[in-house]
Residue, then its C-alpha position, 0 to 999 in steps of 0.5 A: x301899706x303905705x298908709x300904716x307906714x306913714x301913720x308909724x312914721x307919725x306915731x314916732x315923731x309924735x313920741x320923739x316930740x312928746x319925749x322932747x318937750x318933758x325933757x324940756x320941762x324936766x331940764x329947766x328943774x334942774x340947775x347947775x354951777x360948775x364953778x362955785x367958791x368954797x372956803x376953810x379956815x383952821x383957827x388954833x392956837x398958834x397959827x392960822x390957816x386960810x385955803x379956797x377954790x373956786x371949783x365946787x360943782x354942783x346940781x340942784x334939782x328944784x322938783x326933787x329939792x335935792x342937791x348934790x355937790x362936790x369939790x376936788x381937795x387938791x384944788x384948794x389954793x393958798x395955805x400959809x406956804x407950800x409945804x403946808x399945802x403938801x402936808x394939807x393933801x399928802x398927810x391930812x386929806x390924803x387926797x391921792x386916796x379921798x380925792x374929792x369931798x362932797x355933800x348930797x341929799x334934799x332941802x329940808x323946807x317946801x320952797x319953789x326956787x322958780x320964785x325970785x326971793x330970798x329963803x333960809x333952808x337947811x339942806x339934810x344930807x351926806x357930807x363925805x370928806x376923807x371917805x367918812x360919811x357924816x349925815x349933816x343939816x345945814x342951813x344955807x341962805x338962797x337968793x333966786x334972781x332972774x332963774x339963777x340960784x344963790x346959795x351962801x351958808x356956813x358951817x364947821x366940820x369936825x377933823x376927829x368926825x372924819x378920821x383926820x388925825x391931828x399928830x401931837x407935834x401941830x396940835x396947837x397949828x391945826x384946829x379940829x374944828x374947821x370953818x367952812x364957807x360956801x358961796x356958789x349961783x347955780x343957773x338953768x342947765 
């Protein structure tokens, strides 16, 4: 009796072992950021408009080559004042009701971020801002350098592809098409 005891004992500590190391190796797939840089600018006619955040958190798993990342809309910063800061996320990004944007889905090529380098890859996947999901590639340059990930790429969104309405009174101030910047290192998690 003693001994199936002991050899149980030592079954579940193998197993909780075992169990431990595939954790390990699976969590050194996966990175993380939790405090990467994103930017916009509205081109149009008559004004400007600059805003960024330094809050966009994301998780790549390298394995998979999928991503998911994503960004609270009332942590952008700047504007040209602060009323149009409130107009940003009361009138346009309603951000009480679509409070966060995000895009999620694989990396496109067959590349092993573990290798340090430098890679173009475009990212396929669901760019949900304003509650409308758009299916997006977009190409992104990638830097791995001593286990960290970094990730730098650009593209535009369509206010119209995202049921965000320009009202006819700041039609020449707010631009439909909106550039977006990314800049982010994502490390080991």
């Amino acid at each position: 009796m003693f001994l199936r005891s002991t050899n149980k004992y030592a079954v579940i500590t193998f197993l909780f072992l075992l169990t431990g190391c595939f954790g390990f190796v699976q969590a050194q797939s996966i990175y993380q950021t939790v405090s990467g840089k994103i930017s916009f600018s509205s081109e149009a006619p008559l004004e400007l408009i600059r805003a960024s955040s330094d809050q966009l958190a994301g998780l790549l798993d390298n394995d998979k080559r999928t991503f998911s990342f994503k960004i609270n809309i009332r942590s952008f910063q700047g504007f040209n004042s602060p009323l149009q800061k409130e107009h940003f996320n009361e009138n346009y990004m309603e951000s009480d009701r679509f409070p966060q944007a995000s895009f999620s889905g694989k990396i496109i090529e067959e590349v092993d971020l573990n290798k340090d380098g430098e890679y173009e890859v475009r990212a396929k996947g669901l760019l949900t801002i304003h509650g409308v999901a758009q299916e997006r590639i977009i190409k992104t340059n990638v830097s791995v350098k001593n286990k960290k990930i970094t990730i730098k790429g650009n593209f535009s969104v369509l206010l119209s592809d995202h049921n965000i309405p320009i009202p006819i009174v700041v039609y020449k101030k707010l631009a439909n098409e909106i550039k977006v910047e990314v800049n982010t290192i994502l490390e080991p998690r």
